[in-house]
N, C-alpha and C positions, 0 to 999 in steps of 0.2 A: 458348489459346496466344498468347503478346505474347514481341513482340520490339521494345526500346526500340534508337533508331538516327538515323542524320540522314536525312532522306528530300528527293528533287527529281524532281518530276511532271513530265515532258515530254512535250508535247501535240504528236504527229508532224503533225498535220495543217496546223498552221501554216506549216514551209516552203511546202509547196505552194501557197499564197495569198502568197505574198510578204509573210508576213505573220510580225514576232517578237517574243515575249514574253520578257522577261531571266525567265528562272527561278529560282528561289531556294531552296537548302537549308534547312530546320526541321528543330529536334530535334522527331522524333517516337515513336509510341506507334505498332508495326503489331499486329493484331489479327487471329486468324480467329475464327469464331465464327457462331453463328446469333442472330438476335433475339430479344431480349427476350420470351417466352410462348411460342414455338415449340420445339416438342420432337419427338423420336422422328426416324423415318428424312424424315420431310414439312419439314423445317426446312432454309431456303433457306440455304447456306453463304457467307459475308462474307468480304472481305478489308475491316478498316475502317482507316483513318489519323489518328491526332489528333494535331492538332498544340497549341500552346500558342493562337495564335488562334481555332482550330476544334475545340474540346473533346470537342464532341460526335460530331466524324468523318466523313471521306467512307468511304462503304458501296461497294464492288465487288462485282458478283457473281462465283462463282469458275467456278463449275462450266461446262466447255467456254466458256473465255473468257478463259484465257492461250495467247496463240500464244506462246511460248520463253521461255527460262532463261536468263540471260547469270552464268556465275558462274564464270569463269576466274579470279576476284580475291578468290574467296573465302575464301584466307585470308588476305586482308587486312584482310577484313571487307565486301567490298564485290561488288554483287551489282545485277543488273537483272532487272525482271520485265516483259515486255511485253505491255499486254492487249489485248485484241480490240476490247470498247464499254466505253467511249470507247477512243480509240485514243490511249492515253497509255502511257508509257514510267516505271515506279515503279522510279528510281535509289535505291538503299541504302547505306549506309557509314557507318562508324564504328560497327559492327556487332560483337558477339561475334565469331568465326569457329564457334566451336563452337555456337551460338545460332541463329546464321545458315543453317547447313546442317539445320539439325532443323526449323528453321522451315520453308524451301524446301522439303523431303524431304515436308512433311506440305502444305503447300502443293499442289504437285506431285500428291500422291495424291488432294486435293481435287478439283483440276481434272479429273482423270480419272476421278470420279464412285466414286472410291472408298469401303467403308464407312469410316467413323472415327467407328464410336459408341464405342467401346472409350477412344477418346481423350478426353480432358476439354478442351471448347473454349470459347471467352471467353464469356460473354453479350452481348458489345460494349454494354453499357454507354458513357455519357462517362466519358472518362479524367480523373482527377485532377491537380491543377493541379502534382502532383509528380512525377508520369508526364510530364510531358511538355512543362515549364519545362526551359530548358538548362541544362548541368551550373556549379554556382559553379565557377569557376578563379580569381577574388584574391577576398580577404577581407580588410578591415582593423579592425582594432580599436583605436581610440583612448583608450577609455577602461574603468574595471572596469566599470563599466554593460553594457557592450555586451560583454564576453567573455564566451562561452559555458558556462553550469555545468551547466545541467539537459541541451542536447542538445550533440551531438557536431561535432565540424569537420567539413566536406563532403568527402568522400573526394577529390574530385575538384579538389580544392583545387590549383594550379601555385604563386599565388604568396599567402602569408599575412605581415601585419604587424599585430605586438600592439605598439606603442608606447605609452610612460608608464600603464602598467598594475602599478607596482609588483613585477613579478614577481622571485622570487629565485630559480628554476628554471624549465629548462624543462620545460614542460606534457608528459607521458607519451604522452598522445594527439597529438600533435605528430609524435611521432617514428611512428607508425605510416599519416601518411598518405604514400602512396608515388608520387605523384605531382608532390611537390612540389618544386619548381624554386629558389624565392628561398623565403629565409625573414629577416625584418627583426622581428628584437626591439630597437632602441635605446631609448634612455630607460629602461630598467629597472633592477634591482639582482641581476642576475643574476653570481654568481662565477666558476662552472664548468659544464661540458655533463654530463649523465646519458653514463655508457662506452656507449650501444648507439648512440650520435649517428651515426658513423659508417656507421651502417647503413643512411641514409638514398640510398638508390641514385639517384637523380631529383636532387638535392640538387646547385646551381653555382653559388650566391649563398647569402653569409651576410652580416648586417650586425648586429653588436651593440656600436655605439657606444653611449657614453652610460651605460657598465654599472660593474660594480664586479668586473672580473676584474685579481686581479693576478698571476696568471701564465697563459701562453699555453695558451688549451685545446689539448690535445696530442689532443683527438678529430677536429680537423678534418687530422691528418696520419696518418689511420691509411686505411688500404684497408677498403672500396673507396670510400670517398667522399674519397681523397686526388687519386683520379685523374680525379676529374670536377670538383671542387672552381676554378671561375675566377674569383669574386671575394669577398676577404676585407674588413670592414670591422672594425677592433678599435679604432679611433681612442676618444678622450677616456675611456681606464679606467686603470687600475693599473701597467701592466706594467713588468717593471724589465727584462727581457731580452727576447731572441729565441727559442727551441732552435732547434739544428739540423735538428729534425725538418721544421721551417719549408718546408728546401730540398727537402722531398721531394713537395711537390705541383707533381706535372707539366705540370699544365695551367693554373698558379694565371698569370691574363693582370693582374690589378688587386690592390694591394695599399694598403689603408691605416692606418696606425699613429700621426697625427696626436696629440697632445698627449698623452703618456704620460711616463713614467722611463726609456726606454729609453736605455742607454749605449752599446751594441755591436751593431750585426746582426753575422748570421751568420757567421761566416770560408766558407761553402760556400756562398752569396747565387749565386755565378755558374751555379750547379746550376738554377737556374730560367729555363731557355732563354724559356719565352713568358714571359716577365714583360715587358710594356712598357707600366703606368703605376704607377708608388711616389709613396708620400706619407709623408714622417717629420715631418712639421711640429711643432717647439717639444718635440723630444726633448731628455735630454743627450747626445748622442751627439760625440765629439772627434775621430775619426777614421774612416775606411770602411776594409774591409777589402779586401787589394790583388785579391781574389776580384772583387768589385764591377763590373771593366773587364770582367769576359765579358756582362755584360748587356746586352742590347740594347733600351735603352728609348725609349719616345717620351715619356713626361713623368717630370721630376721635381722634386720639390719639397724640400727641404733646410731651409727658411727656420726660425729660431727655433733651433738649433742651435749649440751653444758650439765649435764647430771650431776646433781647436789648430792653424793654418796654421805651419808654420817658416819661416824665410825664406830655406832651400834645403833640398835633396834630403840627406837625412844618414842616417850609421847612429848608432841612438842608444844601443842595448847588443847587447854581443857576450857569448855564453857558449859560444861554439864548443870546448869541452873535449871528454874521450873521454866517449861517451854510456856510460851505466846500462846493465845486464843487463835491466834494465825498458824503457828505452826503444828497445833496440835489435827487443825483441821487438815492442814495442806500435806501431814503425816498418813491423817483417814484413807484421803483422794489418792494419794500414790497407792498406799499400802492397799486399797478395793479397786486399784485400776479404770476409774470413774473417767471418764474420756472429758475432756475440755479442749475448746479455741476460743481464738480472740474475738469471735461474734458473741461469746457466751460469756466471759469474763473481761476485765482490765487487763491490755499489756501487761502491769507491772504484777498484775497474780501469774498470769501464764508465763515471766519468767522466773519469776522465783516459783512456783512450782518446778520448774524446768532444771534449778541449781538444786534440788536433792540429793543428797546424799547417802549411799544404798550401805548401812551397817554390815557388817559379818553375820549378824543374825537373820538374814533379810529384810529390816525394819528399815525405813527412811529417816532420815533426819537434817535439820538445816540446821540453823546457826546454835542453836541447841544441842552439842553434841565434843567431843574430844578428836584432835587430828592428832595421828601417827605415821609415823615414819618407818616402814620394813626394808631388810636387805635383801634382796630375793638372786637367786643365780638362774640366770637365763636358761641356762644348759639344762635344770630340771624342769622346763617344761619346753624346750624348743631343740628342734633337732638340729637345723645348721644356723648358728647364732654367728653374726660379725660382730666382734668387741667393738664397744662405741667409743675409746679412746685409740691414741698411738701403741699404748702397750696392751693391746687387746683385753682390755678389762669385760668383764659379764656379768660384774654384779653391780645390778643398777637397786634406786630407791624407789621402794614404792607406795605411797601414799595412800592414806586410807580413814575412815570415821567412826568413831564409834556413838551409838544412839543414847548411852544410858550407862549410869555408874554401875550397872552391871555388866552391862558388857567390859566396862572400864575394869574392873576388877579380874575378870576371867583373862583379858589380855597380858596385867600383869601378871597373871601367877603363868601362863603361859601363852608366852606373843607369838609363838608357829603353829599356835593351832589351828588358826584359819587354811593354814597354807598347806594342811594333810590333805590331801588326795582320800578323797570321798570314793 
């Protein structure tokens, strides 16, 4: 019987001497079991401990030699056992819970001299150097050399980076380790993500700069790794656009998109309440979409951006006529948030629902409607702002619709009114 665990020996006798040792948790190897060539009911029962230091293991005797049980936390995983000689104190944690109680249970029946030949118990043997080295959590890989073909990634894996490894997918076995946290492919020649990507539950960092996608993996906005999903890195690849799906990771706090084709973010950008640090560095991007003010960010960087400033606030086209049978509908379905896909409707309704455009007054509107041009200054809504030109300029354009000659109206008599802080 083994039970693999962090374990911390605490020797009671030291208070009482004025006397303290810092103790220290080891992943260890616990063990019951009798010795090596003893057999039958005459074989003296073990508790042994290996650690990665001490392979070989400290030997306990069990029988009438645990005073109490402390295992209120056990299904946390964590458990004490207090023994009589020596008078030390064997802390446990990071324990199965279900491992943990089978262990104790038989444990427990040890000390009270019960039989347990029935049961198959360890030889306590030394434990092996894999039993009882701590679990890998980062692994890097820098080169094909060093990536693993013939064994497997460490289950236990948090944070993995395979850089400049040529890859043009990701690796299969990737997506089944479940505990992993960052994942850093840059440098590679990777296009798109395998559809199960999402599946990666642990998964809050992704960085795959330096790749060759030229459209947005749409697997980092799918549930349930949308909702855990806080920092994106897609800088230095392909991309010509944004999707809207973009807006739908709730938790997304860092975003970078640094040296791409990018024309337009999203018209729904303001939908990502935690987002406080963007990076669009040496996009094409002309204008921000009037969305963009709900943002609350702490850094942003602009710089390398062709930004079509005007040299005032104006409306630049108006198509305010009587809207379409088509748009009045596709106005309904935004404005009541009526969910559709492409099982349920044509392509070409699910994109042009998808190009609305969200009025000042919260109304939608498509081609039915007046485009405007604002001058907005970065500084009043962002706290460390990099000028997106050589002379550090901060007032960028920002683009925006209105629904209806009424709104049309209320803009002229006052075109900052959008932009008061509510």
């Amino acid at each position: 019987m083994r039970l693999t665990c962090s374990v911390e020996i605490v020797n009671r006798l030291l208070p009482s001497h004025n006397l303290k040792k810092p103790s220290q948790k080891s992943h260890s190897q616990i063990s019951l079991g009798k010795k090596p060539g003893s057999s039958g009911k005459d074989g003296i029962l073990f508790l042994m401990i290996c650690t990665a230091k001490d392979r070989n293991g400290t030997k306990i005797v069990v029988k009438d030699n645990i005073e109490q049980f402390f295992a209120k936390f056990i299904n946390e995983g964590k458990a004490t056992v207090r023994i009589k000689e020596p008078q030390h104190d064997i802390c446990i944690s990071k324990a199965d819970p279900l491992q943990l109680k089978n262990f104790l249970n038989l444990l427990r029946a040890a000390s009270q001299g019960n039989d347990l030949e029935r049961i198959t118990l360890s030889a306590l043997a030394p434990a092996s150097a894999r039993n009882v080295e701590k679990p890998k959590s980062k692994m890097v890989v820098l080169t094909r050399k060093e990536y693993p073909i013939t064994t497997n990634f460490p289950s236990s894996l948090v944070h993995l980076q395979v850089s400049s490894c040529n890859m043009k997918r990701v690796d299969s076995r990737i997506l089944d380790l479940k505990k992993l946290q960052v994942l850093d492919l840059n440098e590679n020649l990777i296009q798109d993500l395998p559809e199960k990507f999402n599946k990666m539950l642990q998964l809050n960092t992704v960085k795959f700069s330096h790749n060759k996608f030229m459209k947005f993996p749409l697997q980092l906005c799918r549930v349930p790794l949308s909702d855990n999903l806080v920092s994106v890195d897609l800088s230095d690849n392909q991309l010509t656009r944004i999707p809207l799906e973009l807006c739908e990771l709730k938790s997304l706090f860092y975003l970078k998109i640094d040296r791409n084709k990018i024309e337009l973010l999203p018209p729904t950008i303001g939908k990502l309440i935690r987002l406080k640090q963007l990076s669009c560095v040496e996009n094409l991007i002309k204008t921000l979409p009037a969305n963009f003010n709900r943002l609350q960010l702490d850094d942003l960087d602009l710089y390398g951006n062709p930004l079509d400033l005007p040299e005032a606030d104006t409306v630049i086209t108006s198509h305010l006529e009587f809207p379409t049978l088509l748009e009045v509908s596709a106005r309904a379905i935004k404005k009541m948030r009526i969910a559709y896909s492409n099982e349920e409707l044509f392509p070409q309704l699910c994109n042009y629902l998808d190009s609305a455009r969200q009025c000042w007054c919260g109304n939608y509107c498509f081609r039915c409607s007046a485009r405007y041009i604002l001058r907005l200054d970065l500084h009043q809504m962002v706290k460390n702002v990099t000028g997106w030109n050589v002379v550090g300029q901060t007032l960028v354009p920002v683009e925006a619709f209105l629904c209806s000659q009424h709104c049309l109206n209320k803009f002229q008599k006052n075109p900052k009114a959008y932009w008061k802080k509510k």
